[in-house]
ZAPA-905367 format. One record per residue: residue number from 1; residue in three letters; y, x, z of N, C-alpha, C in turn. Coordinates in pm, 1 decimal, decimal comma, always signed. Each point is the difference from the previous one (the first is absolute). Last residue first. Layout:
N
<seq: NUM type: ALA n_c2: Y n_c1: X n_c3: Z ca_c2: Y ca_c1: X ca_c3: Z c_c2: Y c_c1: X c_c3: Z> $
...
This chain:
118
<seq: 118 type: UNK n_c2: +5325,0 n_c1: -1426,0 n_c3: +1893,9 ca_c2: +163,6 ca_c1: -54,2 ca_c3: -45,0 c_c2: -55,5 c_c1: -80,8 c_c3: -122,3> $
<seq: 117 type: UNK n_c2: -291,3 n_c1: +166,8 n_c3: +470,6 ca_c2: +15,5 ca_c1: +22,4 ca_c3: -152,6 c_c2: +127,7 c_c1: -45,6 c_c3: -35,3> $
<seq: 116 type: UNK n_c2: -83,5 n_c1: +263,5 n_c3: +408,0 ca_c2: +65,5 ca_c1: -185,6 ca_c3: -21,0 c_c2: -18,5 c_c1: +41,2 c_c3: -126,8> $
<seq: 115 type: UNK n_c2: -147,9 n_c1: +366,7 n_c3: +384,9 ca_c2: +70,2 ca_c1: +1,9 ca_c3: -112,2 c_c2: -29,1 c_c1: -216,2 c_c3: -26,8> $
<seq: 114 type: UNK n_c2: -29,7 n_c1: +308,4 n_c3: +498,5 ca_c2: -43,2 ca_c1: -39,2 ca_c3: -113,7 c_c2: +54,4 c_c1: -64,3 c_c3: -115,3> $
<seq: 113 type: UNK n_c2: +129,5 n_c1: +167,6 n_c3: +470,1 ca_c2: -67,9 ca_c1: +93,1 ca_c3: -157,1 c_c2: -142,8 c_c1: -84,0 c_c3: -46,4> $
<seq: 112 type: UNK n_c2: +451,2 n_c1: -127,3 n_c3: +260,8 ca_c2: -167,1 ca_c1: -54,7 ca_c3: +37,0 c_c2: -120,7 c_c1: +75,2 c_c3: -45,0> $
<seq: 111 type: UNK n_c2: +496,6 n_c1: +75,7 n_c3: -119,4 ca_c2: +8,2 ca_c1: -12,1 ca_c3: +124,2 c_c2: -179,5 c_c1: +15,3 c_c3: +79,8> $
<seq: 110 type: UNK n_c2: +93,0 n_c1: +3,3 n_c3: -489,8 ca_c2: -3,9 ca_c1: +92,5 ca_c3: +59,6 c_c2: -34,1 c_c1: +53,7 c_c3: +152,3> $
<seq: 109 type: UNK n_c2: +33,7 n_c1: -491,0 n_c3: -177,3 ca_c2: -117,1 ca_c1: +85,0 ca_c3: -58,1 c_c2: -7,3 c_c1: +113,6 c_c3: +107,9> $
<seq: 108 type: UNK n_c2: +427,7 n_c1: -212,5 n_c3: -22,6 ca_c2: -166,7 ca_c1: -9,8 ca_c3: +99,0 c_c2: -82,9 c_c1: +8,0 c_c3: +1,0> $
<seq: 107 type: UNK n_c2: +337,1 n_c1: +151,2 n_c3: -327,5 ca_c2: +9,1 ca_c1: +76,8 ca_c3: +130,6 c_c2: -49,2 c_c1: -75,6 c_c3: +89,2> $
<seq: 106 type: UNK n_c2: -65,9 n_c1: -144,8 n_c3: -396,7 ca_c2: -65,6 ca_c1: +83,0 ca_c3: -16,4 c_c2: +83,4 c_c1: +120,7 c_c3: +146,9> $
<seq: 105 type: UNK n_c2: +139,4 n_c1: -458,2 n_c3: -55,3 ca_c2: -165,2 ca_c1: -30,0 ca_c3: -31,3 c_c2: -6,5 c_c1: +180,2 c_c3: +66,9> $
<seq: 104 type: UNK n_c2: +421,8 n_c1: -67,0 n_c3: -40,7 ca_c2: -22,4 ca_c1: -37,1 ca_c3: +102,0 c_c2: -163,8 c_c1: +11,1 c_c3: +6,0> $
<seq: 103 type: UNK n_c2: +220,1 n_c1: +67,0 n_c3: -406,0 ca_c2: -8,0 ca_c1: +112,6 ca_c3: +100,0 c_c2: -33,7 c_c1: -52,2 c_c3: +150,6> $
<seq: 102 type: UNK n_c2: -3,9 n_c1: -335,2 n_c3: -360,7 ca_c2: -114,9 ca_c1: +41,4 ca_c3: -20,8 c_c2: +9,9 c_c1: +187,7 c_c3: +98,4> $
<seq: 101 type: UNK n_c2: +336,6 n_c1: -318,1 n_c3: +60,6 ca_c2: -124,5 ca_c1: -113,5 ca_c3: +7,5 c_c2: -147,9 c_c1: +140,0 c_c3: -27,7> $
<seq: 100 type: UNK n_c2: +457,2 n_c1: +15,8 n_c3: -157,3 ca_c2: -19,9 ca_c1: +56,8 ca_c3: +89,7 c_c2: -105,7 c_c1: -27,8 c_c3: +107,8> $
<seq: 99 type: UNK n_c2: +162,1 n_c1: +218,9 n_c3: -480,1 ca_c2: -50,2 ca_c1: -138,7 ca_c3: +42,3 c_c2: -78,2 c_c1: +22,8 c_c3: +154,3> $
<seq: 98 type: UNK n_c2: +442,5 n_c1: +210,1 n_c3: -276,9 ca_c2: -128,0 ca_c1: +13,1 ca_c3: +62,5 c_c2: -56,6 c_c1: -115,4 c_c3: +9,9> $
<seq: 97 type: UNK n_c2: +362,9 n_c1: +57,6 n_c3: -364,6 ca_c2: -5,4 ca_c1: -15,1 ca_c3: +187,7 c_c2: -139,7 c_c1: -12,0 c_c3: +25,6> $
<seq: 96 type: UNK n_c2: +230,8 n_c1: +294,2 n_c3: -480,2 ca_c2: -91,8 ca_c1: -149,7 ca_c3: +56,4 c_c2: -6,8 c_c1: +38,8 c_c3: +183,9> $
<seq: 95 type: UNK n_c2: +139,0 n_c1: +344,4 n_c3: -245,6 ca_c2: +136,1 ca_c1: -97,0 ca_c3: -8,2 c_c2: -36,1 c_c1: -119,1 c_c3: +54,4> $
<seq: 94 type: UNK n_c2: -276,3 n_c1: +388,1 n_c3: -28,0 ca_c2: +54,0 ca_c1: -12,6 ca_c3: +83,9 c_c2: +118,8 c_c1: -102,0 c_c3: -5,5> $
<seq: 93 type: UNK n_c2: -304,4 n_c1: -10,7 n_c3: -362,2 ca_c2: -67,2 ca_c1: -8,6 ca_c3: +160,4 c_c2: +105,0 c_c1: +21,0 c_c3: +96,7> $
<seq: 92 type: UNK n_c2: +118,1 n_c1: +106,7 n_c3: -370,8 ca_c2: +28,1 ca_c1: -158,5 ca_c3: -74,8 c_c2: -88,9 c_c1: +4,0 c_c3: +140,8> $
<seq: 91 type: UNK n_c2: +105,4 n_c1: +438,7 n_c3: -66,8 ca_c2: +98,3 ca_c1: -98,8 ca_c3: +44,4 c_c2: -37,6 c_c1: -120,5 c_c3: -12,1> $
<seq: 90 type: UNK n_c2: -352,7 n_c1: +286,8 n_c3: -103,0 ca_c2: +34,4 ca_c1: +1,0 ca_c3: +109,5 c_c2: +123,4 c_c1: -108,2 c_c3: +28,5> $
<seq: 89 type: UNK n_c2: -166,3 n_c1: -36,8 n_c3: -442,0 ca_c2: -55,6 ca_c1: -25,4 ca_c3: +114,9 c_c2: +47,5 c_c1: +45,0 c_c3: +130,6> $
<seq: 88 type: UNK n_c2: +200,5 n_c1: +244,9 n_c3: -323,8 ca_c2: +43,8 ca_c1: -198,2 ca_c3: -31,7 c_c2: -102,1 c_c1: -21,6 c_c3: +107,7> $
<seq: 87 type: UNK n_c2: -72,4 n_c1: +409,4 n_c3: -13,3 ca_c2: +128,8 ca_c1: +5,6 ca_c3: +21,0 c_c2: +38,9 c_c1: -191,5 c_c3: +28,2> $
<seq: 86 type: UNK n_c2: -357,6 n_c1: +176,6 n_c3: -215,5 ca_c2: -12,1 ca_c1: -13,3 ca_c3: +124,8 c_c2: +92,7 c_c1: -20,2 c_c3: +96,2> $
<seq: 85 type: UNK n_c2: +34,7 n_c1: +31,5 n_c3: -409,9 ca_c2: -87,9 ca_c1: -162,2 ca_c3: -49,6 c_c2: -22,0 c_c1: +1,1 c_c3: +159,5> $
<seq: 84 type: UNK n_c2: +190,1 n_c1: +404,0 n_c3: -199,7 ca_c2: +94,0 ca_c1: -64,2 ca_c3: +5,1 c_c2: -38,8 c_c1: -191,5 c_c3: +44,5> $
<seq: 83 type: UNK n_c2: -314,4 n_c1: +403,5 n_c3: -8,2 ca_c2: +109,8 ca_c1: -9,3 ca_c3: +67,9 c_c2: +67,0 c_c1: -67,0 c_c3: +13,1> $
<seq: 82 type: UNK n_c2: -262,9 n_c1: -26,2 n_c3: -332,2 ca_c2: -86,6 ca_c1: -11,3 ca_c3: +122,0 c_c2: +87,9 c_c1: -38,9 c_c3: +104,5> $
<seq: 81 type: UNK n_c2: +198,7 n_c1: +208,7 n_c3: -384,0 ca_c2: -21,6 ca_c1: -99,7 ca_c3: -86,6 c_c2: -61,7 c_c1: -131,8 c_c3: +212,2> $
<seq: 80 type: UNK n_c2: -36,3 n_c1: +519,4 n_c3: -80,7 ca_c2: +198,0 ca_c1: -76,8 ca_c3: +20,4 c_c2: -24,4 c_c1: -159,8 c_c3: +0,5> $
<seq: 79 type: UNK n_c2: -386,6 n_c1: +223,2 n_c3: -113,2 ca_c2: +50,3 ca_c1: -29,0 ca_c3: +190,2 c_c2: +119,7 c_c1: -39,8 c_c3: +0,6> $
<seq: 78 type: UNK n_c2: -97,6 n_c1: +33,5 n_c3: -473,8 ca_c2: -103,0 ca_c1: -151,8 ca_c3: +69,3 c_c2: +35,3 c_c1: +26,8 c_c3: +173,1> $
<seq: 77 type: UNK n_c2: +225,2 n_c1: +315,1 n_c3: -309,4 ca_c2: +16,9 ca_c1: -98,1 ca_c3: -22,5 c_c2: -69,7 c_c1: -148,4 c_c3: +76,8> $
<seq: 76 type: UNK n_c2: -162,7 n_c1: +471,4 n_c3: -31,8 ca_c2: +137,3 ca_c1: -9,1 ca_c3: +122,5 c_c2: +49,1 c_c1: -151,1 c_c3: -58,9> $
<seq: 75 type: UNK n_c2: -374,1 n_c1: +67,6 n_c3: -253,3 ca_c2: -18,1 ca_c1: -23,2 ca_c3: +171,3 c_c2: +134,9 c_c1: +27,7 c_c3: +103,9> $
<seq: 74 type: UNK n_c2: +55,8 n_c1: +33,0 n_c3: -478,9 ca_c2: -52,9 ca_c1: -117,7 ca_c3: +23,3 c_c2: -58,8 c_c1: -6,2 c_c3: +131,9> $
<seq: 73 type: UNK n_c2: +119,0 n_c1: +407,2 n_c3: -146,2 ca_c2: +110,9 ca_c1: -46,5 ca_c3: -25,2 c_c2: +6,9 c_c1: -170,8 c_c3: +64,4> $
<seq: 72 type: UNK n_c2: -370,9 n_c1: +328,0 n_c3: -66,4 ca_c2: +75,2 ca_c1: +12,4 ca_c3: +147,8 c_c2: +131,3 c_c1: -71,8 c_c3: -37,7> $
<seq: 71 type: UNK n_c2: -252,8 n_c1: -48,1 n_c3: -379,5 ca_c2: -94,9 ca_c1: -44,9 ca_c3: +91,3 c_c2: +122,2 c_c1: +8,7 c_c3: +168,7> $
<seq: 70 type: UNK n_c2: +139,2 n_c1: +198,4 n_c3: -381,9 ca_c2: +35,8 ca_c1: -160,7 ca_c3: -2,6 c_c2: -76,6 c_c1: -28,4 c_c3: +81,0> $
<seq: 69 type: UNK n_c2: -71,8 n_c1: +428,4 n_c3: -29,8 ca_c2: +165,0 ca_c1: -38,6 ca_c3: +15,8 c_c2: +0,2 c_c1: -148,6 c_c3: -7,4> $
<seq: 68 type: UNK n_c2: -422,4 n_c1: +212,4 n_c3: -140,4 ca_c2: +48,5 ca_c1: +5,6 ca_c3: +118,3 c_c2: +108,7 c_c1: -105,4 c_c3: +57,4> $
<seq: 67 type: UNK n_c2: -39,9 n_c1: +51,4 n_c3: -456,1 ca_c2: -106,8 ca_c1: -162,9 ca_c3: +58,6 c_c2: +18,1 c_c1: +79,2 c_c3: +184,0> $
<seq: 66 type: UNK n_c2: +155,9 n_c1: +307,0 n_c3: -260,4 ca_c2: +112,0 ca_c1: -97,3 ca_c3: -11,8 c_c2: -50,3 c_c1: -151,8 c_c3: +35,0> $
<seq: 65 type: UNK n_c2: -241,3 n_c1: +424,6 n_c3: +8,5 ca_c2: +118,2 ca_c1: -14,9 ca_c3: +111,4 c_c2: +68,8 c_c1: -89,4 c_c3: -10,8> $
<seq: 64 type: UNK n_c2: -365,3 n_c1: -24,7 n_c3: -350,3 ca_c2: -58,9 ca_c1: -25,1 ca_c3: +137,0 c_c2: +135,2 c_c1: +21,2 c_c3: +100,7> $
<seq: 63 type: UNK n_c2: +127,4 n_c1: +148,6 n_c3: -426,1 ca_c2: -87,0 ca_c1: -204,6 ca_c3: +0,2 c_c2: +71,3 c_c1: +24,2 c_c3: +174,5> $
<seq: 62 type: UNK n_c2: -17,3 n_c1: +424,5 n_c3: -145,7 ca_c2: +105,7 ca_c1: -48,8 ca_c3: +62,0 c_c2: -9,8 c_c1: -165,9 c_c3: +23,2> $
<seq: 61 type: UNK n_c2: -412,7 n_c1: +294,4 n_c3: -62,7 ca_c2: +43,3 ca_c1: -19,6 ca_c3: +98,5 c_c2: +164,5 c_c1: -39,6 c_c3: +0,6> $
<seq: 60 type: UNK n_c2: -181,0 n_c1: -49,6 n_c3: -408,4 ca_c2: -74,2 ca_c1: -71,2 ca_c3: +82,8 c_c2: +19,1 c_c1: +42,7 c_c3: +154,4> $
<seq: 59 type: UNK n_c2: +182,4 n_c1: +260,8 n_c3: -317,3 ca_c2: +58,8 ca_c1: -144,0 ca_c3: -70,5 c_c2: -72,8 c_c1: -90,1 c_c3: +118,0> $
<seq: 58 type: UNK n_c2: -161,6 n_c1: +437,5 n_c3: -8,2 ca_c2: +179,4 ca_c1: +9,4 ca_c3: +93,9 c_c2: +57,9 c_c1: -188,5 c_c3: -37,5> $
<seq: 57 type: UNK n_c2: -450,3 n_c1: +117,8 n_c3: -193,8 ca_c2: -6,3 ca_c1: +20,8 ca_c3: +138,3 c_c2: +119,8 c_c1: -17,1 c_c3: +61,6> $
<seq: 56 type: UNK n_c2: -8,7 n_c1: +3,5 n_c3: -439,1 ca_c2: -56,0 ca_c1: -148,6 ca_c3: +10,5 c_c2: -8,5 c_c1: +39,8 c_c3: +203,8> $
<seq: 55 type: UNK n_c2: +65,3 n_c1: +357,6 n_c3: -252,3 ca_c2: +125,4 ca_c1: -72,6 ca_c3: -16,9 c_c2: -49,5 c_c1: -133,6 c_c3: +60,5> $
<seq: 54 type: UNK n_c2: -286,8 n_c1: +381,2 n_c3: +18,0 ca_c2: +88,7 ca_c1: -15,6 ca_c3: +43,1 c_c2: +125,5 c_c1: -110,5 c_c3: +3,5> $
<seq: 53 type: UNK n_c2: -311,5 n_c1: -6,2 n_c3: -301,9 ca_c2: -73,8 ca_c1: -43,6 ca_c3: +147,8 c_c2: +82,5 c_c1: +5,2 c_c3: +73,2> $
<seq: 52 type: UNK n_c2: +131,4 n_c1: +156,4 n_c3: -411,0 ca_c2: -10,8 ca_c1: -154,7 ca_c3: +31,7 c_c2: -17,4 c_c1: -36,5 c_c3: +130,6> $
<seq: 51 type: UNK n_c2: -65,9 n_c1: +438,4 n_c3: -154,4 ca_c2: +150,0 ca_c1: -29,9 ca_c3: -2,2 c_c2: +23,1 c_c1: -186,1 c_c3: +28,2> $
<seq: 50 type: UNK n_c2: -409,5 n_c1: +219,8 n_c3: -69,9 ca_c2: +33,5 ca_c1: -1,5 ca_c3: +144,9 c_c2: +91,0 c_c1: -7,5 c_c3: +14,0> $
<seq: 49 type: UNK n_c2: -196,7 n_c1: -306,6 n_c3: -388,0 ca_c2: +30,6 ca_c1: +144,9 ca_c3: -16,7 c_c2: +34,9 c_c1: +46,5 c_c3: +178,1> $
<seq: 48 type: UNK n_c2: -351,5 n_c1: -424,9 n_c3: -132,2 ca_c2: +130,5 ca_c1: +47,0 ca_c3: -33,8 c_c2: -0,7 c_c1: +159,1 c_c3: +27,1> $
<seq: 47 type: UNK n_c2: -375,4 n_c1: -448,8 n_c3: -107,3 ca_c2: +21,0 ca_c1: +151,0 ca_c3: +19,0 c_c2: +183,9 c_c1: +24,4 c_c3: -29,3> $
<seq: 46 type: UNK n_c2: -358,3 n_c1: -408,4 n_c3: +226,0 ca_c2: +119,9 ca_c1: +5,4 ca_c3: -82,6 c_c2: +56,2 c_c1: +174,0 c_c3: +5,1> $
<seq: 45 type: UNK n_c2: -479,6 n_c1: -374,9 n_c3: +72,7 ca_c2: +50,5 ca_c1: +109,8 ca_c3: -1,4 c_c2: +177,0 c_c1: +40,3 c_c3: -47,2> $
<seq: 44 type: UNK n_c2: -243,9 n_c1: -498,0 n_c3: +20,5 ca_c2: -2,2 ca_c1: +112,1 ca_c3: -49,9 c_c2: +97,5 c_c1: +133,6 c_c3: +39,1> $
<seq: 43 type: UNK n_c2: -199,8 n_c1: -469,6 n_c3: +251,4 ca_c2: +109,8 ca_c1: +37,1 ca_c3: -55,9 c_c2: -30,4 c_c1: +179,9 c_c3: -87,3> $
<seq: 42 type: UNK n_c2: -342,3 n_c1: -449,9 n_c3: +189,6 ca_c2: +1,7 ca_c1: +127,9 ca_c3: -14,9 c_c2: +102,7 c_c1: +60,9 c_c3: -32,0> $
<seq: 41 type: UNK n_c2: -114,8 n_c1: -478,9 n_c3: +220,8 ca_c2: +70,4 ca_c1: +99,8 ca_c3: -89,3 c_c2: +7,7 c_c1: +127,7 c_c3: +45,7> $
<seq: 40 type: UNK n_c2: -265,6 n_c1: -476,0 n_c3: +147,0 ca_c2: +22,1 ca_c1: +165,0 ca_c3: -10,6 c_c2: +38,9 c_c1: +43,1 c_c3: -107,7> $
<seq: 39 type: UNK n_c2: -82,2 n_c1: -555,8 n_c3: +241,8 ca_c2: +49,7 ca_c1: +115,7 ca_c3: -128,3 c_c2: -14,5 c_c1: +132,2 c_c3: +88,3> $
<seq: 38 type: UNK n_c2: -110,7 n_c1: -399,3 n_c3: +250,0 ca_c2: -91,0 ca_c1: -21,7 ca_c3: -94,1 c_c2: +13,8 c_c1: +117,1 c_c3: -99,2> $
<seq: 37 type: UNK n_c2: +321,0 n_c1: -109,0 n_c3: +336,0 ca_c2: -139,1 ca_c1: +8,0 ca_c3: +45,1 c_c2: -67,1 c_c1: +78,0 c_c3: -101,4> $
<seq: 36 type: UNK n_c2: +466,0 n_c1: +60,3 n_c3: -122,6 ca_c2: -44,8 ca_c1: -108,1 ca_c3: +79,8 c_c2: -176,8 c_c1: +66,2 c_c3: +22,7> $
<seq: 35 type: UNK n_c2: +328,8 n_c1: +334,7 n_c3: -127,8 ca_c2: +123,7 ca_c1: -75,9 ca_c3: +41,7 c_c2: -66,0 c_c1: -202,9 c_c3: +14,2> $
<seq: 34 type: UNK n_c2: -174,5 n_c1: +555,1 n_c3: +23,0 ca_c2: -60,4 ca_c1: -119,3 ca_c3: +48,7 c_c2: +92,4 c_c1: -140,9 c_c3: +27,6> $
<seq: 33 type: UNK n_c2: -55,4 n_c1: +549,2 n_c3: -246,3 ca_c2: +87,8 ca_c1: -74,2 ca_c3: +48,1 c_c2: -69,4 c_c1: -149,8 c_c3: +21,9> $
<seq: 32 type: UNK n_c2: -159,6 n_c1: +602,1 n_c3: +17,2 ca_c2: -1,5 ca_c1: -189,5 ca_c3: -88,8 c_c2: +64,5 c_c1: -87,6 c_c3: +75,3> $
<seq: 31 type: UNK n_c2: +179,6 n_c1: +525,0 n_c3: +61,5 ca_c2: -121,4 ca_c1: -134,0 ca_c3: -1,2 c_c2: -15,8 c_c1: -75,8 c_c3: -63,3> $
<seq: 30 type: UNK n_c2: +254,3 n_c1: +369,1 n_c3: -254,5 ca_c2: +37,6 ca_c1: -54,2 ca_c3: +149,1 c_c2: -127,4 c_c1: -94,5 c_c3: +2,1> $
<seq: 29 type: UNK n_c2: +216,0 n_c1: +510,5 n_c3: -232,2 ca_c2: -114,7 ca_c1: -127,0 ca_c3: -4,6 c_c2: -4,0 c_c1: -63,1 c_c3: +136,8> $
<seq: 28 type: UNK n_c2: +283,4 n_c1: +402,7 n_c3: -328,6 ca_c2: +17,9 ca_c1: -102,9 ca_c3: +139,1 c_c2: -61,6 c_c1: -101,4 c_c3: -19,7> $
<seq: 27 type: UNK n_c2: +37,9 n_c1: +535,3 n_c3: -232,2 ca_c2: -58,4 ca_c1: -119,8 ca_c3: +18,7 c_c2: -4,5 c_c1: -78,2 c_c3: +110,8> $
<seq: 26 type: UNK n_c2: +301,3 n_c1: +409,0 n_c3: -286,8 ca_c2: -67,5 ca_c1: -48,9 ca_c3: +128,7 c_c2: -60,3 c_c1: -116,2 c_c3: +25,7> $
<seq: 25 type: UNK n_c2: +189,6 n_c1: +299,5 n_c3: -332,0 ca_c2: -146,4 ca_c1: +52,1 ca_c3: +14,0 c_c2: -26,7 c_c1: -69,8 c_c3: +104,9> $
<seq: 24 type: UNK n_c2: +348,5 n_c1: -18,8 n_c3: -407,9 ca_c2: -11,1 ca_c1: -136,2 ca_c3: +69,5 c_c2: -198,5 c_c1: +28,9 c_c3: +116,3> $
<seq: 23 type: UNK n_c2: +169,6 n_c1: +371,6 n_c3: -381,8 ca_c2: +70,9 ca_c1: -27,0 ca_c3: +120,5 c_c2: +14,6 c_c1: -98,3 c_c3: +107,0> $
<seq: 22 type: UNK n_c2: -253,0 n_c1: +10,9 n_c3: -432,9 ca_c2: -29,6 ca_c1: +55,6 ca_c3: +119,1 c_c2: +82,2 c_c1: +61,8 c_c3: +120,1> $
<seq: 21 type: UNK n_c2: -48,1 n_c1: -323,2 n_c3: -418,1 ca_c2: +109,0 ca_c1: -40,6 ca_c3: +132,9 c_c2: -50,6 c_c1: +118,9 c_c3: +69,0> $
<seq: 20 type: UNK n_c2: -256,0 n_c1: -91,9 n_c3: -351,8 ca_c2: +161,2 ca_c1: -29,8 ca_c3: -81,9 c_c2: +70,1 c_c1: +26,6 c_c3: +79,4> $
<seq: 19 type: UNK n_c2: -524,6 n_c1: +233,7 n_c3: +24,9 ca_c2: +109,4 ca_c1: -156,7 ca_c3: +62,3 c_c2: +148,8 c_c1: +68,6 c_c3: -38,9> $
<seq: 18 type: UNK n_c2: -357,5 n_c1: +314,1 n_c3: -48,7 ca_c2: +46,9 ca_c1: -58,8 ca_c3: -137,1 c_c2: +50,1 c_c1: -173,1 c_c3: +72,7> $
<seq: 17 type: UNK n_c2: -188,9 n_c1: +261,6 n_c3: +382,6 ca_c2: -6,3 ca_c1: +52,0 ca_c3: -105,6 c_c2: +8,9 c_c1: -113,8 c_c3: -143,4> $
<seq: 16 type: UNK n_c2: +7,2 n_c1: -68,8 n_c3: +486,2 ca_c2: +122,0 ca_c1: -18,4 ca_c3: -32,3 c_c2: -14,8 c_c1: +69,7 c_c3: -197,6> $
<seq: 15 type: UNK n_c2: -355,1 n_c1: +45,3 n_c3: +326,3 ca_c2: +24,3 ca_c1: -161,6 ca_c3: -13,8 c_c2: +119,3 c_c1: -41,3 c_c3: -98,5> $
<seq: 14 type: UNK n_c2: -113,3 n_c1: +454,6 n_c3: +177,5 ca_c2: -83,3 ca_c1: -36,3 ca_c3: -52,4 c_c2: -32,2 c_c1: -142,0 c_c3: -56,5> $
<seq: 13 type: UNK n_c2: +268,5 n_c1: +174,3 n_c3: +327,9 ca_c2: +81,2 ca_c1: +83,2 ca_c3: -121,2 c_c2: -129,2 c_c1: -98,0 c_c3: -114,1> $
<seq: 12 type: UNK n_c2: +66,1 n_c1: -297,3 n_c3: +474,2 ca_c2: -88,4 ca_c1: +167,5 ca_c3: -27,5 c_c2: +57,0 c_c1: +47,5 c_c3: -134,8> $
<seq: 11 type: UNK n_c2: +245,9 n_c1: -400,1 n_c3: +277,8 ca_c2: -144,7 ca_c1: +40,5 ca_c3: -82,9 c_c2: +31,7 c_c1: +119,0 c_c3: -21,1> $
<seq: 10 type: UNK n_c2: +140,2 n_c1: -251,6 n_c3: +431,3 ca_c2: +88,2 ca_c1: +104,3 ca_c3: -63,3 c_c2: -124,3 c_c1: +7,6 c_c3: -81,1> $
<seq: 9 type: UNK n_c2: +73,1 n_c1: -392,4 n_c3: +310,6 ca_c2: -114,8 ca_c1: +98,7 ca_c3: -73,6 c_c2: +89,9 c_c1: +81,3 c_c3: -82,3> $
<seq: 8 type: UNK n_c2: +73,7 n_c1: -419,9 n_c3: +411,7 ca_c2: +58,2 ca_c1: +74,9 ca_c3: -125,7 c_c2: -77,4 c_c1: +116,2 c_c3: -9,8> $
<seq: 7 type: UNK n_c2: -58,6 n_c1: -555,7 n_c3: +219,2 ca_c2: -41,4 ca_c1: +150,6 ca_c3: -0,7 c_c2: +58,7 c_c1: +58,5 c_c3: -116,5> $
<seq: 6 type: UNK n_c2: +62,1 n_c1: -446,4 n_c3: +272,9 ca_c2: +34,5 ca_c1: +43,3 ca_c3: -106,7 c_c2: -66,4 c_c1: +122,6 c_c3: +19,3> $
<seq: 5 type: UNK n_c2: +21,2 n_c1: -500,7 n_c3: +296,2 ca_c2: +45,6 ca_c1: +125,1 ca_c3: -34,0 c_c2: -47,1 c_c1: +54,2 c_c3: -141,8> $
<seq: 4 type: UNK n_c2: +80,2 n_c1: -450,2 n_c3: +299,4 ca_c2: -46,8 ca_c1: +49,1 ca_c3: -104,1 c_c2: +30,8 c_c1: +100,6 c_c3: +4,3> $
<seq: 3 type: UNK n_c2: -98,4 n_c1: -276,3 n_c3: +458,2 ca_c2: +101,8 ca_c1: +79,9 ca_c3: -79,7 c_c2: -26,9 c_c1: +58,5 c_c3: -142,3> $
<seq: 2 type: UNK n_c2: -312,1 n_c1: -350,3 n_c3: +313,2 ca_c2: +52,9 ca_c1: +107,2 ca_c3: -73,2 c_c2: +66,9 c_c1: +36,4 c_c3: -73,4> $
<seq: 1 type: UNK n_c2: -75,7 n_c1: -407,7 n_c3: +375,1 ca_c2: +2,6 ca_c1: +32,0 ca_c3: -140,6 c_c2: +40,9 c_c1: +145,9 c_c3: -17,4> $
């Protein structure tokens, strides 16, 4: 699936003439949106000022460090997490007594080289 993106257009002096907003000169138009099979949405154009753009840019890369930060926050969480499940397994194996029936099998196997299904 394709990533939606966006294109920005700086309009021409000539566009902006007798507009209520001609300071609002930057135009942000995004794909058509495909939220089922069957639909296409066209989303409309949205003109802001570059004082905006900017702003919406620093507002949206702190989002994103802060969806960072929780992201690496949550994977040191899941090895710690791994760790600690391997930790329990190992001891709960080495605490259990061998079975000894089945090392004997697989060191005459070895002995004979050949392997003993189990």
């Amino acid at each position: 699936m394709k990533a939606p993106s966006f294109a920005l257009r700086l309009l021409p002096e000539e566009e902006l003439i007798g507009d209520p907003r001609p300071e609002a000169c930057v135009e942000v138009s995004f794909d058509p949106l495909r939220p089922e099979r069957d639909m296409v949405l066209f989303p409309q154009p949205v003109r802001m000022t570059p004082a905006d753009l900017v702003r919406l840019r620093m507002e949206t890369e702190l989002v994103l460090g802060e969806i960072r930060a929780e992201v690496m926050r949550a994977e040191i969480a899941w090895e710690r997490t791994l760790g600690e499940w391997y930790e329990e397994g190992r001891a709960a194996i080495e605490a259990r007594k061998p079975d000894e029936a089945l090392l004997v099998r697989v060191l005459e196997g070895l002995r004979r080289d050949q392997f003993i299904p189990v």
